[in-house]
GUBA-347760 format. One line per 4 residues: number of its first residue (from 0); their letters; for each residue x, y negated, z negated of N, C-alpha, C, O. Coordinates in pm, whole numbers, plus 50000, padded with zeros to 5 digits. Last residue first. Layout:
BEGIN
NUM> A> X Y Z X Y Z X Y Z X Y Z; ...
***
This chain:
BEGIN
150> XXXX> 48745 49684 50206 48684 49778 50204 48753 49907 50111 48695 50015 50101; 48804 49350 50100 48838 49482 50137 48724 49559 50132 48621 49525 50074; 48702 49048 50081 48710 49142 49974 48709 49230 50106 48638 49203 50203; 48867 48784 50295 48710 48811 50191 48800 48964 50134 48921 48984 50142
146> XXXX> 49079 48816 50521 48962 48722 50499 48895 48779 50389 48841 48874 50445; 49447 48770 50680 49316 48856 50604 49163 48750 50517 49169 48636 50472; 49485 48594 50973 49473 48582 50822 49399 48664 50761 49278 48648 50774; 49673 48819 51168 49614 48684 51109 49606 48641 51038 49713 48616 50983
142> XXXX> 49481 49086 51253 49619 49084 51162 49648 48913 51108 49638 48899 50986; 49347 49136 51458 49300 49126 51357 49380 49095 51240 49325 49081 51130; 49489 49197 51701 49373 49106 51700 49287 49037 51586 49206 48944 51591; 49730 49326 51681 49770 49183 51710 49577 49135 51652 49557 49046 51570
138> XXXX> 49824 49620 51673 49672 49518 51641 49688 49408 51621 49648 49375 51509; 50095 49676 51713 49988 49654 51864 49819 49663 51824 49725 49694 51896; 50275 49773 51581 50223 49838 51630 50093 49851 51700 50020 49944 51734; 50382 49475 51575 50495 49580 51576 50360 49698 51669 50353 49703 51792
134> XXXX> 50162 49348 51440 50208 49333 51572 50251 49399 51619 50200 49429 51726; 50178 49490 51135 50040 49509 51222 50109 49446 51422 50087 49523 51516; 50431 49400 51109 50385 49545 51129 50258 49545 51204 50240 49593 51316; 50363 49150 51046 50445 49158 51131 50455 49350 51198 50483 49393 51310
130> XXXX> 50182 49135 50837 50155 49077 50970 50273 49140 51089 50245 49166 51206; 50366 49250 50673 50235 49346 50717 50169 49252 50813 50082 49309 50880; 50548 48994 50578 50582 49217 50657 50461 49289 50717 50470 49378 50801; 50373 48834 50539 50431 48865 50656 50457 48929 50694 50434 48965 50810
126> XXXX> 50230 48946 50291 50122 48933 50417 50225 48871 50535 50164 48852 50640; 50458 48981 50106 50418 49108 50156 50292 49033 50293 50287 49101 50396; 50540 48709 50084 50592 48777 50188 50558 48939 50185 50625 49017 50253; 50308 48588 49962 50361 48552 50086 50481 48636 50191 50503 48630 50312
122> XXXX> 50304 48739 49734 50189 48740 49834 50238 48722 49980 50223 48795 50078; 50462 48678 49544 50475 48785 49596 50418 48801 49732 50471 48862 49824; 50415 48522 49349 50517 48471 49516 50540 48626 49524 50651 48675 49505; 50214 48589 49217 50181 48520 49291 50281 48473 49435 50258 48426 49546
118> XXXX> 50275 48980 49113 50262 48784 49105 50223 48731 49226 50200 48799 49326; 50283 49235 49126 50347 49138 49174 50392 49007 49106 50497 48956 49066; 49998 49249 49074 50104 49386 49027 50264 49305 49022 50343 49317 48928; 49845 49115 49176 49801 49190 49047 49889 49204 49005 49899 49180 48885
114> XXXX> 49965 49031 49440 49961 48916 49347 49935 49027 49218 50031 49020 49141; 49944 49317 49535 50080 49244 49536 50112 49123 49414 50207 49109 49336; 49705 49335 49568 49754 49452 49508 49880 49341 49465 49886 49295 49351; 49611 49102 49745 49559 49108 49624 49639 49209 49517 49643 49178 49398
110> XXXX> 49769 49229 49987 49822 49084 49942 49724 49102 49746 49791 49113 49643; 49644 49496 50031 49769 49477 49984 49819 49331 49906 49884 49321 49803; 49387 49363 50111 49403 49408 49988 49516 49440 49935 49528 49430 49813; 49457 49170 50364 49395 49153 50247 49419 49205 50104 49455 49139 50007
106> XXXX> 49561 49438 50510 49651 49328 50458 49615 49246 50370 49698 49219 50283; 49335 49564 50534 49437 49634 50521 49546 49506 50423 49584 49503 50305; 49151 49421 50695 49140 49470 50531 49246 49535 50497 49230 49572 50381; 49307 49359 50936 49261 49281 50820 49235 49309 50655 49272 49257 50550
102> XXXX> 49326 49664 51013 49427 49583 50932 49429 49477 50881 49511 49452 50793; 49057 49870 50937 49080 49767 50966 49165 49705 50932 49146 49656 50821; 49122 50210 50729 49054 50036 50697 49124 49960 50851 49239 49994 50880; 49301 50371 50858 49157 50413 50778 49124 50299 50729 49062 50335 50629
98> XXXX> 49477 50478 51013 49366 50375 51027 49246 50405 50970 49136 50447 51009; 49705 50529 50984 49636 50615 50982 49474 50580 51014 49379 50657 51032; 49895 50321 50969 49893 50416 51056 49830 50529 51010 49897 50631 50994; 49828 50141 50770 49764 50081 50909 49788 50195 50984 49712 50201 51081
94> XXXX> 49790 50346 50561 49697 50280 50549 49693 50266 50693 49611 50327 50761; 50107 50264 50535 50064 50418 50585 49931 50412 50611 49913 50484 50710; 50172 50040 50481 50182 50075 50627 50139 50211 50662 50134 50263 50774; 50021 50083 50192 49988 49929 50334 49986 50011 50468 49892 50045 50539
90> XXXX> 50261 50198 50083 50104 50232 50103 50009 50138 50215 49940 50175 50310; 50427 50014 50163 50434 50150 50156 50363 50205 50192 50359 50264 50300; 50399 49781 50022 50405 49812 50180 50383 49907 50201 50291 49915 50283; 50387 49863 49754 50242 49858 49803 50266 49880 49972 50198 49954 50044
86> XXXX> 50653 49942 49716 50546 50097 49701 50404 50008 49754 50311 50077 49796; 50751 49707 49748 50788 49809 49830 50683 49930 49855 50646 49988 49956; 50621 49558 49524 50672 49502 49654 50688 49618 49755 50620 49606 49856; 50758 49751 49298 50590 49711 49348 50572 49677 49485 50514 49754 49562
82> XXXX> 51039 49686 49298 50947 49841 49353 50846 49820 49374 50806 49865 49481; 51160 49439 49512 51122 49473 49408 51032 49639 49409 50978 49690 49507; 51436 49446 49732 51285 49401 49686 51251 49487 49572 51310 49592 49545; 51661 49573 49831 51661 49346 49760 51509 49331 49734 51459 49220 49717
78> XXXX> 51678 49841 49943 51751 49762 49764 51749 49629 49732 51808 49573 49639; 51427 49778 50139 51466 49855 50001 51547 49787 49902 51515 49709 49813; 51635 49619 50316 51496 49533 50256 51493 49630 50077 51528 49594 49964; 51878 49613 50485 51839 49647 50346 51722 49620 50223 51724 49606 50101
74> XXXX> 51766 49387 50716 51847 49507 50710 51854 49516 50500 51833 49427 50418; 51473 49251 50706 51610 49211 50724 51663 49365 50690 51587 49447 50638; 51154 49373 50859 51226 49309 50786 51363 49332 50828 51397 49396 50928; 51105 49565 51115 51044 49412 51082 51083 49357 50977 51039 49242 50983
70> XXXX> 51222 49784 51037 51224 49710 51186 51185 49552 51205 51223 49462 51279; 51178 49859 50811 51332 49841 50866 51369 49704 50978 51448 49612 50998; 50894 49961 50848 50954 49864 50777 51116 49755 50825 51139 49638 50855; 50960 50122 51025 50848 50055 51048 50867 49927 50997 50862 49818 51055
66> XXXX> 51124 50303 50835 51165 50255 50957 51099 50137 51021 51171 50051 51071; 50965 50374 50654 51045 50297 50635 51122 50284 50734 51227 50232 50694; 50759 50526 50813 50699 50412 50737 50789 50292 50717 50761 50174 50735; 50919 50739 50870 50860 50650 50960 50801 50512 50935 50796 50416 51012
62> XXXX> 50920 50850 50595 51066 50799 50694 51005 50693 50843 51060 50594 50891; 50709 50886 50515 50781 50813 50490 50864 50721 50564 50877 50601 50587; 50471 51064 50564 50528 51013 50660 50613 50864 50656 50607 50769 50734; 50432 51183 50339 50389 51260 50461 50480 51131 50561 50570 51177 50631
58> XXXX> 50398 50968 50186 50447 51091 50119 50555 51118 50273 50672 51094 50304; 50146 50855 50292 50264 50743 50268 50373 50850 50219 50477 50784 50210; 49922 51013 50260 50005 50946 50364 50089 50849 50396 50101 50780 50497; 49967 51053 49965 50015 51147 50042 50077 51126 50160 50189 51161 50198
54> XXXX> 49825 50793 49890 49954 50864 49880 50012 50962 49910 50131 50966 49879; 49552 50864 50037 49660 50738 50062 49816 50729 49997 49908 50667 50051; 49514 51025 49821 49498 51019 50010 49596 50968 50052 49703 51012 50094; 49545 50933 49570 49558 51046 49629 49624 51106 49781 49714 51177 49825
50> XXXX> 49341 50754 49592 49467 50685 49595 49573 50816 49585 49692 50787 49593; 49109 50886 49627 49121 50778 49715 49315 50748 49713 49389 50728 49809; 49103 51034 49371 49095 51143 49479 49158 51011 49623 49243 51048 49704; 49092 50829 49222 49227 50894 49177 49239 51023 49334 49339 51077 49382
46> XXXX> 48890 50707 49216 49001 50644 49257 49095 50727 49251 49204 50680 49283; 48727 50949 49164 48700 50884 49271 48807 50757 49321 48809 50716 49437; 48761 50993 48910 48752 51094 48989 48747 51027 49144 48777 51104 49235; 48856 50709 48743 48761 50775 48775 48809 50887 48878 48915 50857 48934
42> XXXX> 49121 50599 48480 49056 50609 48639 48969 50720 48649 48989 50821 48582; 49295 50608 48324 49173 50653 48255 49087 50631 48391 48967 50657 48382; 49639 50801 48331 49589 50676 48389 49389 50711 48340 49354 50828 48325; 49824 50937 48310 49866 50843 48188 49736 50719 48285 49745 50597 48297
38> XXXX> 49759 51191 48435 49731 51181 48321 49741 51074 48201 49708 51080 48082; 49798 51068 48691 49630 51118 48628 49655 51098 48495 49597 51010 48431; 50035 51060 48694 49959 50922 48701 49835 50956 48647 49772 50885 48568; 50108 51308 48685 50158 51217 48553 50081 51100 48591 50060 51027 48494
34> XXXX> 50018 51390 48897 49965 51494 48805 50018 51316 48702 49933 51233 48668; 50173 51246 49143 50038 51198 49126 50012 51267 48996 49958 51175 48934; 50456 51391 49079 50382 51233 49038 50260 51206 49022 50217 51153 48919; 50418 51644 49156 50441 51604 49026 50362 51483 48970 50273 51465 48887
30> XXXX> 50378 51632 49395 50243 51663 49342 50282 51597 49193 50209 51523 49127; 50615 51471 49537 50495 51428 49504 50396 51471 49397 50339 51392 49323; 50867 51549 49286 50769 51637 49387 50646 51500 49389 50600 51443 49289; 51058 51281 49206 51036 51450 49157 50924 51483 49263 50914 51385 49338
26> XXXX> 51243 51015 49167 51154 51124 49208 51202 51233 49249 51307 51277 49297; 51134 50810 48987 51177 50919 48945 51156 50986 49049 51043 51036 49052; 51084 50520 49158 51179 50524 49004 51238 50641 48971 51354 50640 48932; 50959 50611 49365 51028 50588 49355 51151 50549 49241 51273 50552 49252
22> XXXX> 50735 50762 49186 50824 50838 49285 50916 50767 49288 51007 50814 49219; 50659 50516 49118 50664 50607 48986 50756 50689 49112 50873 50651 49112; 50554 50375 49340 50640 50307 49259 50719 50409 49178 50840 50392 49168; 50348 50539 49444 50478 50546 49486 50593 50494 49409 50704 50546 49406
18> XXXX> 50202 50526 49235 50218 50651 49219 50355 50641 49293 50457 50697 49251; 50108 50264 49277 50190 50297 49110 50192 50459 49142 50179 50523 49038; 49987 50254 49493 50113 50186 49485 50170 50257 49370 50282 50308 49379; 49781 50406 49443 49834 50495 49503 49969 50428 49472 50062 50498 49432
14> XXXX> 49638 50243 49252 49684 50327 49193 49755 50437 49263 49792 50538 49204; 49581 50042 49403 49665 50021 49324 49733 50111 49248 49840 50094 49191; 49385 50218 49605 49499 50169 49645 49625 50092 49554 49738 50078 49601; 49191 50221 49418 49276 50364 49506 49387 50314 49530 49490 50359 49480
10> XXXX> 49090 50007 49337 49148 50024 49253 49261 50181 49330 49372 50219 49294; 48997 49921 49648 49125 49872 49587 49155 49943 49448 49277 49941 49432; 48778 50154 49620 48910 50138 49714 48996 50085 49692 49103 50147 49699; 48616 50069 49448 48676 50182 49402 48779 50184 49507 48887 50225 49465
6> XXXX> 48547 49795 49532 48629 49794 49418 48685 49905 49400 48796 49901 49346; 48393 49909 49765 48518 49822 49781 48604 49805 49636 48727 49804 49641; 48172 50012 49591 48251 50082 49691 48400 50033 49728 48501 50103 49720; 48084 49829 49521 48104 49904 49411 48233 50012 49484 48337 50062 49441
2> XXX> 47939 49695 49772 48061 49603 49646 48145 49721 49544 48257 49696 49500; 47904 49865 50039 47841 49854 49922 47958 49775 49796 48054 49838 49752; 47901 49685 50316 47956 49788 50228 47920 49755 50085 47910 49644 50032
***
């Protein structure tokens, strides 16, 4: 895959987190949100159409997402984690159920989203929730240790 390619994906994906994050702080209509991220954000046509996607399907199928969640973390995960923390799973688990990256790369780039946005003790327990999701829904094969740069 082309390198240039993989960077415009993770920047999609940081900028889908900060769209959920922003929903979750205020929320108002998806479309709303994504319109105020465009506009307070200098991103290309091409991360913004990517992290778009990927926010929608995290929109679109919340409640399932946070159930998904629910299931594999401790009971009230929402109100004891942080919003970044939450809006990347978010995006993460909508990502593994829709399968549009490999959950290796899947969990990889969340863990990188996490440390950016996050910090560094962040890492460790967003790549358990999303190990533990990836099992939950039966890609045991690839879930492990994420390896190298995303797609």
């Amino acid at each position: 895959m082309d390198p240039r390619t993989a960077r415009q994906r993770r920047r999609g994906r940081e900028l889908a987190a900060q769209m959920l994050s922003s929903w979750d702080a205020n929320p108002a209509s998806p479309p709303a949100t994504v319109a105020g991220v465009r506009d307070l954000t200098r991103a290309s046509d091409a991360h913004l159409e990517f992290a778009e996607v990927l926010a929608n399907a995290a929109w679109e199928r919340i409640e399932e997402i946070d159930r998904c969640l629910d299931e594999t973390t401790k009971p009230f995960w929402k109100e004891n984690m942080g919003r970044v923390e939450r809006s990347v799973l978010r995006v993460a688990v909508a990502e593994l159920l829709t399968a549009t990256a490999p959950p290796r790369v899947v969990l990889s780039e969340a863990i990188e989203v996490a440390r950016r946005y996050a910090g560094e003790d962040s890492t460790s327990f967003v790549h358990a929730v999303l190990d533990g999701v990836v099992k939950r829904l039966g890609n045991t094969d690839e879930a492990a240790a994420p390896e190298g740069e995303g797609s």
